[in-house]
N, C-alpha and C positions, 0 to 999 in steps of 0.2 A: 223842833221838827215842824216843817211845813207838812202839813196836808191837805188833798181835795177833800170838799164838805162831802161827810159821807153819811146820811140820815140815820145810820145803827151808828155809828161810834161817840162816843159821851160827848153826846149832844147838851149844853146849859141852855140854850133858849133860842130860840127862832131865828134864823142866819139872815141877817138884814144889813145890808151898808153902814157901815164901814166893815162888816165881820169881825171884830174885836172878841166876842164873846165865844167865837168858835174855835180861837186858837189854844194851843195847849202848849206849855213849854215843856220839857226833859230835863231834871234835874241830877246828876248825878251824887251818891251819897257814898261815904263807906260803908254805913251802913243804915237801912229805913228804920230798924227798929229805937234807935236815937231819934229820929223825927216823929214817928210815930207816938213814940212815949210824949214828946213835947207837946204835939195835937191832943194824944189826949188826955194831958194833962190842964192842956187849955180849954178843955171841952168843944174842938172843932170836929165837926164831924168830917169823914170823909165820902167823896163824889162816888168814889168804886175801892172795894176792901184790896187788903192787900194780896196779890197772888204772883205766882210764881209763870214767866212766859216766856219761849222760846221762839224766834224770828229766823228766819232763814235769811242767812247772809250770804250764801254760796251754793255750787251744785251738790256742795258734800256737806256743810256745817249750818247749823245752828248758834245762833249767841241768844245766851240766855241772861234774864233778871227777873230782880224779885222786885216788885213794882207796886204803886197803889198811887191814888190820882186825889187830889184835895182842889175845890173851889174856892179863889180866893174872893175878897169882897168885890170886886167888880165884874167875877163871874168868869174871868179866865181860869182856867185851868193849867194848876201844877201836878205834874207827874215824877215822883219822886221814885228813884230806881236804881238797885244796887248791882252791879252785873254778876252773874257767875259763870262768866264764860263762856266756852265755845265746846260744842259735841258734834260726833257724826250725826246724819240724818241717819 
């Protein structure tokens, strides 16, 4: 996911040229709680816990996932995210 820099969203450190540190990738999983376990099994902490969130993809639905975001060592951001589909608004 591209995004505009937006000073509330999981911001890792001051947006300066080149912006490397502000970008976040989307990773899709079967499922987070396998990743999870591995994190913290490896004693990595996580950037933002994991929660459940729904995005509006249409005039009628919702897609939804269960998400949580980890900083890797160079301060990018991974967003590791399992879908559960799609609802009405």
């Amino acid at each position: 996911m591209l995004e505009q820099g937006n000073p509330t969203n999981w911001k890792t450190a001051e947006l300066s040229r080149p912006y490397g540190p502000g970008a976040n990738f989307q990773i899709e999983v079967p499922s987070v709680h396998v990743v999870l376990a591995s994190l913290n099994k490896a004693s990595i902490p996580l950037f933002q816990e994991f929660e459940e969130s729904w995005y509006e993809t249409s005039a009628v639905d919702k897609e939804g996932q269960i998400e949580f975001l980890v900083k890797d060592p160079d301060g990018y951001l991974l967003r590791f995210v399992e879908p559960l589909g799609y609802r009405s608004k």
